[in-house]
FIVO-333617 format. One record per atom (N, C-alpha, C, O): x, y, z; residue number from 1; residue in three letters. Coordinates in Angstrom, 1 decimal. Example, Ala and Ser with C-alpha at 12.3 -4.5 7.8 and 13.67 -1.06 7.14 Angstrom:
! residues 2
<atom X="13.2" Y="-5.7" Z="7.8" pos="1" code="ALA"/>
<atom X="12.3" Y="-4.5" Z="7.8" pos="1" code="ALA"/>
<atom X="13.2" Y="-3.3" Z="7.8" pos="1" code="ALA"/>
<atom X="14.2" Y="-3.3" Z="8.5" pos="1" code="ALA"/>
<atom X="12.8" Y="-2.2" Z="7.1" pos="2" code="SER"/>
<atom X="13.7" Y="-1.1" Z="7.1" pos="2" code="SER"/>
<atom X="12.9" Y="0.0" Z="7.9" pos="2" code="SER"/>
<atom X="13.4" Y="1.1" Z="8.0" pos="2" code="SER"/>
END
This chain:
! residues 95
<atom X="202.7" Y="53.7" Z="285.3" pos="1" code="UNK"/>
<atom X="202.8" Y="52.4" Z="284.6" pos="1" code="UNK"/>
<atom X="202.2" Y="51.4" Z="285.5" pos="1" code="UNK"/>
<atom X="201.4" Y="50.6" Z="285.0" pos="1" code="UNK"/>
<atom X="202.4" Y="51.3" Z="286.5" pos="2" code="UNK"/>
<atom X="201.9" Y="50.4" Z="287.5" pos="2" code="UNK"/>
<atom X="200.6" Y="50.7" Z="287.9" pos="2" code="UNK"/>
<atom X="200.0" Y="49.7" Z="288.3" pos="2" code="UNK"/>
<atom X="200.1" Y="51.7" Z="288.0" pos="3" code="UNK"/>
<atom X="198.5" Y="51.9" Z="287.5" pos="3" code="UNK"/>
<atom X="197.9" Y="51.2" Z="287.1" pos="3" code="UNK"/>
<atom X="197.1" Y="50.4" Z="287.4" pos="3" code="UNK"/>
<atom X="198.7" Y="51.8" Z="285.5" pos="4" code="UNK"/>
<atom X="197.7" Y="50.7" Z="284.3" pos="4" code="UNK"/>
<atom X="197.7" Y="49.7" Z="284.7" pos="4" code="UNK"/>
<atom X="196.6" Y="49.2" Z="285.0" pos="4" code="UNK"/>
<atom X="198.6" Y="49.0" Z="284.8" pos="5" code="UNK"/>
<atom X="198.9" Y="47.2" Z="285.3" pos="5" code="UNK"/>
<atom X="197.6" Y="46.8" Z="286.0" pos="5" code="UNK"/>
<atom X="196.8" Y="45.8" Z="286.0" pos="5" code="UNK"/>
<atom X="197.7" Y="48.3" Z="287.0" pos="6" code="UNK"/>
<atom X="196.7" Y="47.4" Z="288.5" pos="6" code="UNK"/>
<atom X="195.1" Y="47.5" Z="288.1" pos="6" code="UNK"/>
<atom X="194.3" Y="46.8" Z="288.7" pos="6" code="UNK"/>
<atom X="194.6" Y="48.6" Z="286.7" pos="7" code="UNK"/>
<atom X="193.8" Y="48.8" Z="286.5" pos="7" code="UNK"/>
<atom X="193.6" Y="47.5" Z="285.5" pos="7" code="UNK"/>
<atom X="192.6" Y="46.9" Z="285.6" pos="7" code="UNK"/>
<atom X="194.5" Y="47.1" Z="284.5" pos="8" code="UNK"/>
<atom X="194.1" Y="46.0" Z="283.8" pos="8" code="UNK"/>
<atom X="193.6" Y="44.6" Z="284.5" pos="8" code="UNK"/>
<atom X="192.7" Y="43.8" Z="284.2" pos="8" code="UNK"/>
<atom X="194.8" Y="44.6" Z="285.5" pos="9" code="UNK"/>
<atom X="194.6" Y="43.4" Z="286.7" pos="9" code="UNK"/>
<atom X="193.3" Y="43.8" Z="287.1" pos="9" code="UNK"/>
<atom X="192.8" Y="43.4" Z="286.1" pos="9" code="UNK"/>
<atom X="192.5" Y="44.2" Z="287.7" pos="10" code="UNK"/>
<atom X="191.3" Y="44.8" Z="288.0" pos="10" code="UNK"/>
<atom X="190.2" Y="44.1" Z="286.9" pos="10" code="UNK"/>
<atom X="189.3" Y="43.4" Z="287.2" pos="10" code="UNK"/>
<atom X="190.5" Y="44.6" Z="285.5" pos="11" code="UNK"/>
<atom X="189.8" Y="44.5" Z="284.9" pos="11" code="UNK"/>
<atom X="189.2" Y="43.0" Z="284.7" pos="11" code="UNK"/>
<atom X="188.0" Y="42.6" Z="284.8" pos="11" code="UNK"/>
<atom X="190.6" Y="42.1" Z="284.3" pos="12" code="UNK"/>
<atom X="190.5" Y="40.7" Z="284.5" pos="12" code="UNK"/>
<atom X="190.1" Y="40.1" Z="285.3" pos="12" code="UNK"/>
<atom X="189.5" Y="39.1" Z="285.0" pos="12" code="UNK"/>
<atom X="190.2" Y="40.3" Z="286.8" pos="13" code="UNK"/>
<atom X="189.6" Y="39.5" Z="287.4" pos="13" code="UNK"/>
<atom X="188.0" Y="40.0" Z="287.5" pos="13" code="UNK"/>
<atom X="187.2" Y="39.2" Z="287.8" pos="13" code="UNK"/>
<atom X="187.5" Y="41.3" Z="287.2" pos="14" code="UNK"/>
<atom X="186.6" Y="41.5" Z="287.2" pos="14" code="UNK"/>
<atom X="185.5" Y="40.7" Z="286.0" pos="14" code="UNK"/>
<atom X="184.3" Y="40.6" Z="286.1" pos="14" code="UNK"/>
<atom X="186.5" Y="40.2" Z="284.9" pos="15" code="UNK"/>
<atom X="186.0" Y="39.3" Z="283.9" pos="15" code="UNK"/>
<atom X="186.0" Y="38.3" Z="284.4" pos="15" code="UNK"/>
<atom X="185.0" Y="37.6" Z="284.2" pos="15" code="UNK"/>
<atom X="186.7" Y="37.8" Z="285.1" pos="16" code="UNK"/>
<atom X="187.2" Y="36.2" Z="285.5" pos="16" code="UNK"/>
<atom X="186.0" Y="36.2" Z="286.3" pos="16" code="UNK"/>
<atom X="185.3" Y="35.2" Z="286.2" pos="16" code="UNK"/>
<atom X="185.7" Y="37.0" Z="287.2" pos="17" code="UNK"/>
<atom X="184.5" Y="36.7" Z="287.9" pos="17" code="UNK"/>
<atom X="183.0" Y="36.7" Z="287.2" pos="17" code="UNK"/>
<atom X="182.3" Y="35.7" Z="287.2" pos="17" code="UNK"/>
<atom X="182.7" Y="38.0" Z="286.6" pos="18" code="UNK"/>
<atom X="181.5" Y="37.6" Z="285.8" pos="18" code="UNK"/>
<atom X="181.6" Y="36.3" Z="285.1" pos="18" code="UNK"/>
<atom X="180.6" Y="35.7" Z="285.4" pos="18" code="UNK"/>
<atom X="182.4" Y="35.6" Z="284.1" pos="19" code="UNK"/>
<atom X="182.3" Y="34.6" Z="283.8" pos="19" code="UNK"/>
<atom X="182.2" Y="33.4" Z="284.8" pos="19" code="UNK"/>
<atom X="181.5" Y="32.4" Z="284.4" pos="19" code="UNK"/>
<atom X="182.6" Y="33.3" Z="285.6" pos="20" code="UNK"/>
<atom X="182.4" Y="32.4" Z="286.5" pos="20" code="UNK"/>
<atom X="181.0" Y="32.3" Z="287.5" pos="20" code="UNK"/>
<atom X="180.7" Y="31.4" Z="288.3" pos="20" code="UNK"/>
<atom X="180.6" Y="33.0" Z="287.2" pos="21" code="UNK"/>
<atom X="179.0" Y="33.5" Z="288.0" pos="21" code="UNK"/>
<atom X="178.6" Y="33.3" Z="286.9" pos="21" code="UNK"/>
<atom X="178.1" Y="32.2" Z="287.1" pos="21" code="UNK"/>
<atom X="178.3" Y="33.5" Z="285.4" pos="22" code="UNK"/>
<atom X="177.7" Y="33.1" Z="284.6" pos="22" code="UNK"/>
<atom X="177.8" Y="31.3" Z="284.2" pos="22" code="UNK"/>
<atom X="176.8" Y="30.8" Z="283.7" pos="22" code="UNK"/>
<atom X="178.9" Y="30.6" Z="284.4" pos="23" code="UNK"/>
<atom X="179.0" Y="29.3" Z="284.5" pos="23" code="UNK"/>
<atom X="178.2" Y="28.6" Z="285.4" pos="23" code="UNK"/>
<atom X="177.5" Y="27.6" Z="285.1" pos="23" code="UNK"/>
<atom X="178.1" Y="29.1" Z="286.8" pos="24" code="UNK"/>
<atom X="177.2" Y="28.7" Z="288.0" pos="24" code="UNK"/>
<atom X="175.9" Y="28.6" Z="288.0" pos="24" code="UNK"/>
<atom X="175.1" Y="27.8" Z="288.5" pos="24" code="UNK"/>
<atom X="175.7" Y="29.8" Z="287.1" pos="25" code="UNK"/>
<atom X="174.5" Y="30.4" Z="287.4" pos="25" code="UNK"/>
<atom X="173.5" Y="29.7" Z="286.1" pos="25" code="UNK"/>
<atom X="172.3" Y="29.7" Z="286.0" pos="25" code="UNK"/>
<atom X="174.7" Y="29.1" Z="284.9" pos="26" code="UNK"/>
<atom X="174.2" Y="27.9" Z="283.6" pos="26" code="UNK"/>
<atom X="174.0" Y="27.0" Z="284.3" pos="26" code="UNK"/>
<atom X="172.9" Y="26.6" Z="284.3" pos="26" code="UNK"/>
<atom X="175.1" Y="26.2" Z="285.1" pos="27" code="UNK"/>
<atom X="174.6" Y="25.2" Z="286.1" pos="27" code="UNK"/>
<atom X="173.8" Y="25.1" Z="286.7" pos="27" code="UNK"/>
<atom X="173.1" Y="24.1" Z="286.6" pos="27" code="UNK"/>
<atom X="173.6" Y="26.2" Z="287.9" pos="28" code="UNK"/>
<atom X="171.9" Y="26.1" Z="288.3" pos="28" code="UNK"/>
<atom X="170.8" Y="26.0" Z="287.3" pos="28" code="UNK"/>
<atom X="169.9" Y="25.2" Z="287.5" pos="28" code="UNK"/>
<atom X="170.8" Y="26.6" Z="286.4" pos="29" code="UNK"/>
<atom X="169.7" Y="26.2" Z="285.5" pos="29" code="UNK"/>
<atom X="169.9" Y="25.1" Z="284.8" pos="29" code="UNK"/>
<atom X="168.8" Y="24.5" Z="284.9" pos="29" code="UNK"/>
<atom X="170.6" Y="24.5" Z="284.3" pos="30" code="UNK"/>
<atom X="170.7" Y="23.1" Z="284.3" pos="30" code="UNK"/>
<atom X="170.4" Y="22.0" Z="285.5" pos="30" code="UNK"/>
<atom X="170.8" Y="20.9" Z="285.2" pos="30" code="UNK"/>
<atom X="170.1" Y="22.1" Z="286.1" pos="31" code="UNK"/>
<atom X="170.1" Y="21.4" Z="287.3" pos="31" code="UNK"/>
<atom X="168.5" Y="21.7" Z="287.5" pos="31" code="UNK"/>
<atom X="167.7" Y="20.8" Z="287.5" pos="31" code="UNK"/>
<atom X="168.1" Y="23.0" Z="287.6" pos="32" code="UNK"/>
<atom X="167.0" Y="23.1" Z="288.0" pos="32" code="UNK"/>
<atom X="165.8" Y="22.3" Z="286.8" pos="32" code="UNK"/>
<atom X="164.9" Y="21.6" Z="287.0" pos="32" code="UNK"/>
<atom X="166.3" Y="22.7" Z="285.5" pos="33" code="UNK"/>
<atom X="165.6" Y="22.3" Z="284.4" pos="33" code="UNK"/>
<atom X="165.5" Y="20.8" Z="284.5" pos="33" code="UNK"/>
<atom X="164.3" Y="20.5" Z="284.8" pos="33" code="UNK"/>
<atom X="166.2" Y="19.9" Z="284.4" pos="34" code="UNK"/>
<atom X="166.7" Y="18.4" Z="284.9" pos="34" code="UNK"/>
<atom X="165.5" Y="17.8" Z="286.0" pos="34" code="UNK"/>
<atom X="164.8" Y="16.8" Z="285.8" pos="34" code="UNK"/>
<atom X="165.4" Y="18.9" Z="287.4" pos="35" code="UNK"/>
<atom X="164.5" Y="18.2" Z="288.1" pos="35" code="UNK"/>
<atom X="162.9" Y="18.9" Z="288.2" pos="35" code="UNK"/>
<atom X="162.0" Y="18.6" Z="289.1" pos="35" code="UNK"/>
<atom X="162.8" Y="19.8" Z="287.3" pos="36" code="UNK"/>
<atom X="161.4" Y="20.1" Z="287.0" pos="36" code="UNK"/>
<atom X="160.8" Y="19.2" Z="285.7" pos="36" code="UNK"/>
<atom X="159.6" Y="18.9" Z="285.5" pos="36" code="UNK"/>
<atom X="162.1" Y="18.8" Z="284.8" pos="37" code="UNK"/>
<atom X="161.3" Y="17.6" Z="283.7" pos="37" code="UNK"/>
<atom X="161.1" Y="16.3" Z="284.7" pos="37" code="UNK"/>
<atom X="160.4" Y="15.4" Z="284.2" pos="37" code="UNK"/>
<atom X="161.6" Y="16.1" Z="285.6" pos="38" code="UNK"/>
<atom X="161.4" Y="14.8" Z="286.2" pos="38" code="UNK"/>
<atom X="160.6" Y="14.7" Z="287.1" pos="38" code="UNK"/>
<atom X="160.2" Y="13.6" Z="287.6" pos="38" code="UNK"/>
<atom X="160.0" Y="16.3" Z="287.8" pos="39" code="UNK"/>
<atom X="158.8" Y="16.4" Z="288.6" pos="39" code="UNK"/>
<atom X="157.6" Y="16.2" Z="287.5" pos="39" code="UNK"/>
<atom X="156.7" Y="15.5" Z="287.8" pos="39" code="UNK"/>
<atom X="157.5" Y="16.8" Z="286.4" pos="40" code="UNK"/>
<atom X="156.7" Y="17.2" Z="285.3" pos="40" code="UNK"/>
<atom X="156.5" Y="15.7" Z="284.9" pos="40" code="UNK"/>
<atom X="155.4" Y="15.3" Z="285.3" pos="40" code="UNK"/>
<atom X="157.3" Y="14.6" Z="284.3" pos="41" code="UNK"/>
<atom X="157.3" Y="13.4" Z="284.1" pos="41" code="UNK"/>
<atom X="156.5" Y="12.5" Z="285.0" pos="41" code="UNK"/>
<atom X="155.7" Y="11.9" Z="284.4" pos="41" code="UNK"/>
<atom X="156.7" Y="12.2" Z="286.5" pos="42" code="UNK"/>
<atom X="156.4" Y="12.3" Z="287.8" pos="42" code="UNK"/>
<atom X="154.6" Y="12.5" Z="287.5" pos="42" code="UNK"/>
<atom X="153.7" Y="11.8" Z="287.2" pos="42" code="UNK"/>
<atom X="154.7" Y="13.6" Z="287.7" pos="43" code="UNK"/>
<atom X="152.7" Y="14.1" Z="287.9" pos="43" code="UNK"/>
<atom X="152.3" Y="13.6" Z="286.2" pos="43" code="UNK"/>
<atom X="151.1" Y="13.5" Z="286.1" pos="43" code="UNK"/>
<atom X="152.9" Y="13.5" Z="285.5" pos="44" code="UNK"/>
<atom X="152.2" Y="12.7" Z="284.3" pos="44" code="UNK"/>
<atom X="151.8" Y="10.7" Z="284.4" pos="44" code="UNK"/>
<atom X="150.9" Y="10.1" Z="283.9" pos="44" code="UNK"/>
<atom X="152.9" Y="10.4" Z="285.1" pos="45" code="UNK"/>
<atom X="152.6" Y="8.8" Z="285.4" pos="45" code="UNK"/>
<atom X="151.8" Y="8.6" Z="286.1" pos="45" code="UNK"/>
<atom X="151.2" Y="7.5" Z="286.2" pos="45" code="UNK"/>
<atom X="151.4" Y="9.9" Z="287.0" pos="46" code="UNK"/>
<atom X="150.8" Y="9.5" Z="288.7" pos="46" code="UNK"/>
<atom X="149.2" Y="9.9" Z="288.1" pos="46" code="UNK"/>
<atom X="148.3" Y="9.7" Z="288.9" pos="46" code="UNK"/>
<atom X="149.0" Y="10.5" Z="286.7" pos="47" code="UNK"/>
<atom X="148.0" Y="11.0" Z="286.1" pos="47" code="UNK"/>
<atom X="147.4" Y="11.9" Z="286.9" pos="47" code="UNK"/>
<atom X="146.1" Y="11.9" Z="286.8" pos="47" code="UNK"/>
<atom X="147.8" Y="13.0" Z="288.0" pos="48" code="UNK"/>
<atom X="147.5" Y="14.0" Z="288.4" pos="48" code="UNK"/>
<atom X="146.6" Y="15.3" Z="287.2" pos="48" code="UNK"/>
<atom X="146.7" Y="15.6" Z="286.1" pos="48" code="UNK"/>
<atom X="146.0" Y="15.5" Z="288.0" pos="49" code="UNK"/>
<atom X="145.0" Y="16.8" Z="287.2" pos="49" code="UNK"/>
<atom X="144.9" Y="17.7" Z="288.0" pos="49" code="UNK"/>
<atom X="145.1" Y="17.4" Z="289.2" pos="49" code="UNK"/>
<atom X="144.5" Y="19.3" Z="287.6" pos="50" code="UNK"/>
<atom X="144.5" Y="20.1" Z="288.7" pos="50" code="UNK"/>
<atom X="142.7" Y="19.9" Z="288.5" pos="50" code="UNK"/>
<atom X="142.0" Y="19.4" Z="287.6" pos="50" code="UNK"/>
<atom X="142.4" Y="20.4" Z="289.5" pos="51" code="UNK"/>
<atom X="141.0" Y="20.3" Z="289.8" pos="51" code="UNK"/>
<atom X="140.7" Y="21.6" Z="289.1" pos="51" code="UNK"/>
<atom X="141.2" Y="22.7" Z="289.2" pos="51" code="UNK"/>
<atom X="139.6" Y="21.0" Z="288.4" pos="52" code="UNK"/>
<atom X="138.2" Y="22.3" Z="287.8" pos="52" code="UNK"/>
<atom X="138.1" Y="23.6" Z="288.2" pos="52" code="UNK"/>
<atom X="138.4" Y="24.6" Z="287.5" pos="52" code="UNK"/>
<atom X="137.6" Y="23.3" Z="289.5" pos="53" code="UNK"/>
<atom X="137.3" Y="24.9" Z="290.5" pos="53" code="UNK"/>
<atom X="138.6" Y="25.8" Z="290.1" pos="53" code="UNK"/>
<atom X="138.6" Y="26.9" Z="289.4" pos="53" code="UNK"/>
<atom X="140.0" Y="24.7" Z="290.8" pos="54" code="UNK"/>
<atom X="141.3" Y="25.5" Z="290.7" pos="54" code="UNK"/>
<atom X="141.9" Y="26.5" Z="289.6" pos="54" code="UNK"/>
<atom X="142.5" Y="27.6" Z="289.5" pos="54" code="UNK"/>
<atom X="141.2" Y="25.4" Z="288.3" pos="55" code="UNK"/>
<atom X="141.7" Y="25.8" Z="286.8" pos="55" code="UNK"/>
<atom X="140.9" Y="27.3" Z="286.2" pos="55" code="UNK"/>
<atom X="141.2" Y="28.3" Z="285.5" pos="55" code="UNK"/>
<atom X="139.6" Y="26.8" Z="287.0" pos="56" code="UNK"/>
<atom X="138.6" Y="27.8" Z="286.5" pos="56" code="UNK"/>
<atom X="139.2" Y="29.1" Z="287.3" pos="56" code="UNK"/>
<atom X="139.3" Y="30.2" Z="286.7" pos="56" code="UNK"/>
<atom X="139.5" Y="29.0" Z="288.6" pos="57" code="UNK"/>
<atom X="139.6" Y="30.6" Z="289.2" pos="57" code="UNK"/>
<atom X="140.8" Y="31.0" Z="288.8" pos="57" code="UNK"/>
<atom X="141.0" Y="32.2" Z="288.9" pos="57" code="UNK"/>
<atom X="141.7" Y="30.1" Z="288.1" pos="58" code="UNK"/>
<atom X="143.0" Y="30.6" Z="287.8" pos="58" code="UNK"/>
<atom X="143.0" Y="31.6" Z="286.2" pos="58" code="UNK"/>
<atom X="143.6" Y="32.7" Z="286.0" pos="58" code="UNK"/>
<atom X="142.1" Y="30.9" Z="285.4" pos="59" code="UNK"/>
<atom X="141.5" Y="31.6" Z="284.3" pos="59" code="UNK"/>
<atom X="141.3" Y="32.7" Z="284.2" pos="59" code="UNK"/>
<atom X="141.6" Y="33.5" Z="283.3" pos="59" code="UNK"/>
<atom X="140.3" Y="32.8" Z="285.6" pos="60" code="UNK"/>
<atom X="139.5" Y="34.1" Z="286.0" pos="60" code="UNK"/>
<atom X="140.2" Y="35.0" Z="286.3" pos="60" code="UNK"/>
<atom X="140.3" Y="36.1" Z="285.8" pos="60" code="UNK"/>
<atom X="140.9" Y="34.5" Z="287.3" pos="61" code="UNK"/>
<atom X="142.7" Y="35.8" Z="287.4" pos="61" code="UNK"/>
<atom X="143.2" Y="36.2" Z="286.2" pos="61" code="UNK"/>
<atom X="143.3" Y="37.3" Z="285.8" pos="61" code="UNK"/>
<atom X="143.5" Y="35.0" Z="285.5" pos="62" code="UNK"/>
<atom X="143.8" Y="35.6" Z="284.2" pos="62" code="UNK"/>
<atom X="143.4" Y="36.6" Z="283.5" pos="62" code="UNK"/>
<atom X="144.2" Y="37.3" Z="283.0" pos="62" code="UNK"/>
<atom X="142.0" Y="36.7" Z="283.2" pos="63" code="UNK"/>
<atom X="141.5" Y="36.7" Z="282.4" pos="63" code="UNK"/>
<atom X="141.1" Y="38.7" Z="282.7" pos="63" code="UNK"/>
<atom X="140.8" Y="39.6" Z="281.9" pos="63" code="UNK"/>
<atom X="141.3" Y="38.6" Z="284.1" pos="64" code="UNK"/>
<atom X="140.8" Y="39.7" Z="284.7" pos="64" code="UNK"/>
<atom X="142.4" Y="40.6" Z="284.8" pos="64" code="UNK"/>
<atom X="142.5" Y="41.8" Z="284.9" pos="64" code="UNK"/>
<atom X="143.2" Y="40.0" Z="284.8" pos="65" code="UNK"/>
<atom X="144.6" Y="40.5" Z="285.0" pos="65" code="UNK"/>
<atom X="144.8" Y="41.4" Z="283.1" pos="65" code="UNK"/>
<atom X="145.2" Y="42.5" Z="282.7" pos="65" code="UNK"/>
<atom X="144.5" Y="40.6" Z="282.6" pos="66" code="UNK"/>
<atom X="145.1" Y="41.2" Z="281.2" pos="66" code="UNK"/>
<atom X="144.0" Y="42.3" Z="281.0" pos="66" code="UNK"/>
<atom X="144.4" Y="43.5" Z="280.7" pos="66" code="UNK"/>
<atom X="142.6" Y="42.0" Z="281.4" pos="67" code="UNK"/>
<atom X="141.2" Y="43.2" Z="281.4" pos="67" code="UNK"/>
<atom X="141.9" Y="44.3" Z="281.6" pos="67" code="UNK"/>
<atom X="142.1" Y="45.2" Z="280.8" pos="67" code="UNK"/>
<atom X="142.2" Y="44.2" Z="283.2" pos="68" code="UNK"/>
<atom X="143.0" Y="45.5" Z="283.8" pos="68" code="UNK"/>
<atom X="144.0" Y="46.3" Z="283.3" pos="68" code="UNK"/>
<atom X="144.0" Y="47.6" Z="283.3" pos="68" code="UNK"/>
<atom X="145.1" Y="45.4" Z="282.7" pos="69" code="UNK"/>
<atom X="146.3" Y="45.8" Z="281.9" pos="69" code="UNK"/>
<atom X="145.5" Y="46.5" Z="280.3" pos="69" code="UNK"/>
<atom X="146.1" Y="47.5" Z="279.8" pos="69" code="UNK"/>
<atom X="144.4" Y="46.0" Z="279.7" pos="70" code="UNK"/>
<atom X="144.5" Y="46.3" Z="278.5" pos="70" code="UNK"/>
<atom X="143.4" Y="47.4" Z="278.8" pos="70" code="UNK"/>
<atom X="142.5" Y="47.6" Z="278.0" pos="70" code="UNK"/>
<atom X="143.4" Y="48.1" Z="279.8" pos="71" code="UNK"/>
<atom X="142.1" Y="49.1" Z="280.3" pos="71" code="UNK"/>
<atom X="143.8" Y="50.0" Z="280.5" pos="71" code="UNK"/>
<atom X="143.9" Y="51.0" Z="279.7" pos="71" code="UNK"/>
<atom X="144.6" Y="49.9" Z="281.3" pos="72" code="UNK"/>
<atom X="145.3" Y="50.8" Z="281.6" pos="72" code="UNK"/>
<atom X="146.1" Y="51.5" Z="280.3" pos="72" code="UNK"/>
<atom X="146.6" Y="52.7" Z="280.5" pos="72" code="UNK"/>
<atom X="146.3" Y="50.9" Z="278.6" pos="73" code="UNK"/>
<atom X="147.0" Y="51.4" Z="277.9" pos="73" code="UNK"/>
<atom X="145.9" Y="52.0" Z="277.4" pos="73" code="UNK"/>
<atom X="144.8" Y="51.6" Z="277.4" pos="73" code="UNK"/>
<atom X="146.6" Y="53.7" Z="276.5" pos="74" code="UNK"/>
<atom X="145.8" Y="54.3" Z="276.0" pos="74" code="UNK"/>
<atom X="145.5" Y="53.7" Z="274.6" pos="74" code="UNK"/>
<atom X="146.3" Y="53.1" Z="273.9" pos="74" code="UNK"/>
<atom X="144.0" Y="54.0" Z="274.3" pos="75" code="UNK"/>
<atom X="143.2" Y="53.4" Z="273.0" pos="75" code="UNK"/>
<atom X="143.8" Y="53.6" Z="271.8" pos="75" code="UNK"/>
<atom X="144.1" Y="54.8" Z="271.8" pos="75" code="UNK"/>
<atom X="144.2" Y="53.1" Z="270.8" pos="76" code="UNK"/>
<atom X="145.0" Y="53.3" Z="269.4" pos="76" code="UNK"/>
<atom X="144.2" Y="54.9" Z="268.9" pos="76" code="UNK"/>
<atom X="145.0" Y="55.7" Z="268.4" pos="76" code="UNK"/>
<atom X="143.0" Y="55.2" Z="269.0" pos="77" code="UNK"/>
<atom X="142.5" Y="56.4" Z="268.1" pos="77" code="UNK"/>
<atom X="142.5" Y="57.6" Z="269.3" pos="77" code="UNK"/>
<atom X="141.8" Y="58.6" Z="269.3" pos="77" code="UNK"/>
<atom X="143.2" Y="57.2" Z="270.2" pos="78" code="UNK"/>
<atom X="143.1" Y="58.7" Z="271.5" pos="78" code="UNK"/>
<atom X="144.6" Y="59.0" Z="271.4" pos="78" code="UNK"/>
<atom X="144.8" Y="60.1" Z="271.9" pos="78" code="UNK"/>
<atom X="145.7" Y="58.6" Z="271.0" pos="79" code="UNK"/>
<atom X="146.7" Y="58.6" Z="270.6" pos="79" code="UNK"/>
<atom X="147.0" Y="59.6" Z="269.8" pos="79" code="UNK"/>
<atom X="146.3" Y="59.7" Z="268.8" pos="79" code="UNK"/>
<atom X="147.9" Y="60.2" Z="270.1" pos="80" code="UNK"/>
<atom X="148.3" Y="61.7" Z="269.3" pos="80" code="UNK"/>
<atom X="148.9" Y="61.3" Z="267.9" pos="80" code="UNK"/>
<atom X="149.9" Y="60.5" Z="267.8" pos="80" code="UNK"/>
<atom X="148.4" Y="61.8" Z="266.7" pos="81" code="UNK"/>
<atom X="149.1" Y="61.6" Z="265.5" pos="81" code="UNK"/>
<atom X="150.2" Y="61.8" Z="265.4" pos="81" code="UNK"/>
<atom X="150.5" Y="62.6" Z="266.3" pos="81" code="UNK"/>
<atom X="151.4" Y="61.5" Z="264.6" pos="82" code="UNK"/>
<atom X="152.3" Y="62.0" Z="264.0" pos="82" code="UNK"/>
<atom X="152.3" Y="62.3" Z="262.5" pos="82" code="UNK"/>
<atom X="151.8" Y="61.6" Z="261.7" pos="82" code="UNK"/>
<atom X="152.9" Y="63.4" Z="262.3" pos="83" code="UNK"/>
<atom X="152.8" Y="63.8" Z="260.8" pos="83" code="UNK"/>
<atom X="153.8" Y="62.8" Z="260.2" pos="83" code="UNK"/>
<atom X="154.9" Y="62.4" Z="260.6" pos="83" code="UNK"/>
<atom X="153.0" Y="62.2" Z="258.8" pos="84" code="UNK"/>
<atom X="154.2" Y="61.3" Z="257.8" pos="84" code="UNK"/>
<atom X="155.6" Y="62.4" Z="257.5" pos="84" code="UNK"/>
<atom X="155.6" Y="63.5" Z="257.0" pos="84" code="UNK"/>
<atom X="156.5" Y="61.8" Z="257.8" pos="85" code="UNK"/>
<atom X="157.3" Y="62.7" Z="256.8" pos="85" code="UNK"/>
<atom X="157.5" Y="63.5" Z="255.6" pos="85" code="UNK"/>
<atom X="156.7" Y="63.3" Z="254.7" pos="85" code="UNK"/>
<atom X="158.3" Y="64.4" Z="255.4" pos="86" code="UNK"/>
<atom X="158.1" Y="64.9" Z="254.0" pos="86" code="UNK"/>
<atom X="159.3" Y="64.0" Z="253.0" pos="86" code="UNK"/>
<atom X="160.5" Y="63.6" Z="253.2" pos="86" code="UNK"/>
<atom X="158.3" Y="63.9" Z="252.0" pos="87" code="UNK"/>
<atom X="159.6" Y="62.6" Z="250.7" pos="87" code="UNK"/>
<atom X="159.2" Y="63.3" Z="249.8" pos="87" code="UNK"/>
<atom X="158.0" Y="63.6" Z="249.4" pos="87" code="UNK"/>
<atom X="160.5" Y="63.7" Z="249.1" pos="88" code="UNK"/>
<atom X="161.1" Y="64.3" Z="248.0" pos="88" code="UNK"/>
<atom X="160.0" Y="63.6" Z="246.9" pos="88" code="UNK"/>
<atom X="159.8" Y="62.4" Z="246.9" pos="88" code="UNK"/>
<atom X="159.1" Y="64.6" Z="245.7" pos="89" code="UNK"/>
<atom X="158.5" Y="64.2" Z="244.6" pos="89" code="UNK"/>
<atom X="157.0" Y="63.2" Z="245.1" pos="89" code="UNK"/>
<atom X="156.3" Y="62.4" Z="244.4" pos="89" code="UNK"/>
<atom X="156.9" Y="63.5" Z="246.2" pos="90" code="UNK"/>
<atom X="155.6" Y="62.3" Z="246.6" pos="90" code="UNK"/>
<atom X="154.1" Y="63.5" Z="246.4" pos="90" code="UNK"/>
<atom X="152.9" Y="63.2" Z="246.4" pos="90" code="UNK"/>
<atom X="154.8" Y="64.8" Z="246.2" pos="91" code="UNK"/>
<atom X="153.2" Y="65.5" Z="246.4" pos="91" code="UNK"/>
<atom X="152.8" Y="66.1" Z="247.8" pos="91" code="UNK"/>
<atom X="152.2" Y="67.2" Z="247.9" pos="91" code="UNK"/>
<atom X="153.0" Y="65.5" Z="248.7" pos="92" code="UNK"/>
<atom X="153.0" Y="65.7" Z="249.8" pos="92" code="UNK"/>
<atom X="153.7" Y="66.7" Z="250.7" pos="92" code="UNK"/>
<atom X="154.9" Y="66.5" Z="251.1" pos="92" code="UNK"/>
<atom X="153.0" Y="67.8" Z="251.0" pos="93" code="UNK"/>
<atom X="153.9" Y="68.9" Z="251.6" pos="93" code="UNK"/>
<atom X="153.2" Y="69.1" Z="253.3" pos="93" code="UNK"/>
<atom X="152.1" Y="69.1" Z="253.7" pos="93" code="UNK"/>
<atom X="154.3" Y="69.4" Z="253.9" pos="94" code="UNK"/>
<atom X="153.2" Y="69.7" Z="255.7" pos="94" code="UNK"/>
<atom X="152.7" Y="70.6" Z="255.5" pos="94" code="UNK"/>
<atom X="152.8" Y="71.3" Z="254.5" pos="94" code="UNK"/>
<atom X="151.9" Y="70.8" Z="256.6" pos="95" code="UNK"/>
<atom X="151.6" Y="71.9" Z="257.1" pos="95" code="UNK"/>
<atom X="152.5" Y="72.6" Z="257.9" pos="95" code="UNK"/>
<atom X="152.2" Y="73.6" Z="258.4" pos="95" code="UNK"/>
END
């Protein structure tokens, strides 16, 4: 009997704590969201721009990042078929 108890007690505070790290961890992001719209606000009054060169090579990462990624998945027609199902009265029988 006093098991259960200790395993229920266990259980709760093991709740009481996730919830409570989930509350904190809403807070930090509240907080953090708060002072990136006011840095973000900030570089819009001060009429900051990133520079050309910067924007351009960032592109180019980009642009070369997804290249690579869309080179590493296999091609839609190199892909092994799957047989349609068989459906009752459609005509269609497998092989």
């Amino acid at each position: 009997m006093s098991n259960e108890i200790d395993k229920d007690y266990s259980a709760l505070i093991e709740d009481y704590e996730d919830a409570l790290m989930r509350l904190v961890m809403y807070r930090v992001a509240q907080e953090d969201g708060k002072r990136l719209l006011q840095e973000a606000q900030e570089l819009d009054i001060s009429g900051f721009e990133v520079p050309k060169e910067l924007d351009e090579k960032c592109l180019k990462l980009i642009r070369r990042a997804a290249l690579l990624r869309s080179a590493a998945r296999p091609l839609p027609w190199k892909r092994p078929l799957r047989s349609p199902p068989h459906i009752e009265g459609s005509g269609y029988m497998p092989l």
